[in-house]
C-alpha positions as CSV (number, residue, x, y, z in Angstrom):
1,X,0.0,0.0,0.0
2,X,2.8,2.4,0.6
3,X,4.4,1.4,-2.9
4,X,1.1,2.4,-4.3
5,X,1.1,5.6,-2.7
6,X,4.7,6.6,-3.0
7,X,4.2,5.6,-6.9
8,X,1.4,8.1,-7.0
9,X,3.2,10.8,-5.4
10,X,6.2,10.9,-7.7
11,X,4.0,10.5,-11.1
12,X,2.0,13.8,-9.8
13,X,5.2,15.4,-9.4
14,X,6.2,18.0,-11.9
15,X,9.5,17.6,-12.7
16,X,11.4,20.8,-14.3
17,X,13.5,20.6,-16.6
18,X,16.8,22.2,-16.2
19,X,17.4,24.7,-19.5
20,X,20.4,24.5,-21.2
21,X,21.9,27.4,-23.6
22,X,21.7,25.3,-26.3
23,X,17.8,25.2,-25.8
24,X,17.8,28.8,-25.8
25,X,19.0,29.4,-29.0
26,X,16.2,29.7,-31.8
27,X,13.2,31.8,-32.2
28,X,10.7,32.9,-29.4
29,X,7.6,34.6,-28.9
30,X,6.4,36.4,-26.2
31,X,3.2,34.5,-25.0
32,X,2.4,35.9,-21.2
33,X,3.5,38.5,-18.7
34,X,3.1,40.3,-15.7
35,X,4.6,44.4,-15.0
36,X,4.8,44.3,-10.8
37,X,4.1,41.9,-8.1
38,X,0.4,43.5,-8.1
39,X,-0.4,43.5,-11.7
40,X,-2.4,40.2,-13.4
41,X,-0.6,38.1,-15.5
42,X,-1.7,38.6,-19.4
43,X,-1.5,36.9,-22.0
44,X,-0.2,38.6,-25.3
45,X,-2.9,38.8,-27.4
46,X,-1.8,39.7,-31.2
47,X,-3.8,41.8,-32.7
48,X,-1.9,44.4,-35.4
49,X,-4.9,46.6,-36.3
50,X,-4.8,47.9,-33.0
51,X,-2.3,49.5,-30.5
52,X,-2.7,47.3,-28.0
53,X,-0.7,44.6,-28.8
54,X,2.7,44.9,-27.7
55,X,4.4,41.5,-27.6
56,X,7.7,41.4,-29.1
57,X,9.6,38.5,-31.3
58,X,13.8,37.3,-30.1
59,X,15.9,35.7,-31.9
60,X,19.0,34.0,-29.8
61,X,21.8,33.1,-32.1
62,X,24.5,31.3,-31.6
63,X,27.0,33.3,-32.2
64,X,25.5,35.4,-28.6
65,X,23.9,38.0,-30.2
66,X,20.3,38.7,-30.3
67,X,17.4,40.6,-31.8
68,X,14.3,41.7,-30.4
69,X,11.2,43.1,-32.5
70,X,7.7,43.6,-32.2
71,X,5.1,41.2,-33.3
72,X,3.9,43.2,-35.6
73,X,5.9,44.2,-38.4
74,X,4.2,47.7,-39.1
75,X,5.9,49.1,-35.4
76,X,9.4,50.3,-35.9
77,X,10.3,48.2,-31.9
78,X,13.6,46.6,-32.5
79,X,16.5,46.1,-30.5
80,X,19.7,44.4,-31.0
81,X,22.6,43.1,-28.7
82,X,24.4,40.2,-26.9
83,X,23.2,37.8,-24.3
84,X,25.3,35.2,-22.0
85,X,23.7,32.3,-20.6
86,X,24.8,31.0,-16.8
87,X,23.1,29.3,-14.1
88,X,20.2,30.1,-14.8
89,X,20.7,33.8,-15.2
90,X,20.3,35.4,-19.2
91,X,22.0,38.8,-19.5
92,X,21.1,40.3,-22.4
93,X,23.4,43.4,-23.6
94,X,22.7,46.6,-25.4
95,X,25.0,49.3,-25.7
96,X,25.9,50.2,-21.8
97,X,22.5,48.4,-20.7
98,X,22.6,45.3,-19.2
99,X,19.3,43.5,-18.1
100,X,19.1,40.2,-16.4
101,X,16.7,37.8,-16.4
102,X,16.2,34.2,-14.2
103,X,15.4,31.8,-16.8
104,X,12.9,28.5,-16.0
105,X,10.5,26.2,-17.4
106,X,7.8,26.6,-18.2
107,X,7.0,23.5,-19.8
108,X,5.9,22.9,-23.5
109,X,8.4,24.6,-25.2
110,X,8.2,27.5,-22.9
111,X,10.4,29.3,-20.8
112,X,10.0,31.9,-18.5
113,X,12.4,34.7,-17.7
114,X,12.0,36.5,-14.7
115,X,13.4,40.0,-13.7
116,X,16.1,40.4,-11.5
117,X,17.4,43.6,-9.8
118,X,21.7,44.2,-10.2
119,X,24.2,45.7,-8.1
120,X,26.6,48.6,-9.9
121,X,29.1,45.8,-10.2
122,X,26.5,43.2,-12.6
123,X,26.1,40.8,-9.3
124,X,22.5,39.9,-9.0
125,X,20.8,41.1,-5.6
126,X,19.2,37.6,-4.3
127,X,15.9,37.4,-3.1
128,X,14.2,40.2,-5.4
129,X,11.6,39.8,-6.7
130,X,9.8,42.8,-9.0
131,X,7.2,40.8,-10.4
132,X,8.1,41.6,-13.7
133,X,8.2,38.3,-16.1
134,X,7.8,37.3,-20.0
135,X,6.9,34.3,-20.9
136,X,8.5,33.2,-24.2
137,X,7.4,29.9,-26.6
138,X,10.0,28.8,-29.6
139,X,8.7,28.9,-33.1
């Protein structure tokens, strides 16, 4: 009986799996988001004809750079860069900006990068949370 239940337990587990920088590498979509801790998550809805749609379009190579663009190819939204992938952490480069991001699963070819806040020096500060996250799914 304990078997049985122990079995159960550990097929209702969701096990994450852990992203590699390989997998980042391709062409993503923004899918889902949130702006602060307060704010409902959203899903990107794409809509060109109006202005409310704002998702944006990156492309990792593998070479390390990167382009970002909107979802709709009418707005002039594009940025380019490099980005460096380590434990877990994505910092994407323009110019003198650097932004990171905490990157996770979020299963079915999703992943989910999550804002982090940075010291003067690059160092993440731990235990920060803005709320802020994109969801991304490869095309």
């Amino acid at each position: 009986m304990l078997l049985f239940f122990a079995a159960i337990a550990i097929s209702c587990t969701q096990v994450k799996r852990l992203i590699e920088a390989e997998d980042i590498v391709g062409k993503w979509k923004e899918v889902q988001g949130r702006k602060t801790k307060n704010s409902p998550v959203e899903d990107i809805i794409v809509n060109c004809n109006d202005s409310l749609s704002n998702g944006d379009i990156f492309f990792f190579n593998t070479d390390g750079t990167y382009l970002k663009r909107s979802i709709c190819p009418d707005r002039q939204h594009e940025e380019e860069g490099t980005w460096v992938y380590r434990n877990n952490i994505i910092s994407l480069t323009t110019g003198k900006d650097n932004i990171k991001f905490s990157v996770s699963d979020a299963g079915k070819n999703k992943i989910k990068l999550s804002s982090l806040l940075i010291n003067i020096d690059g160092t993440v500060i731990d235990d920060f949370d803005m709320g802020f996250f994109v969801v991304l799914e490869k095309q």
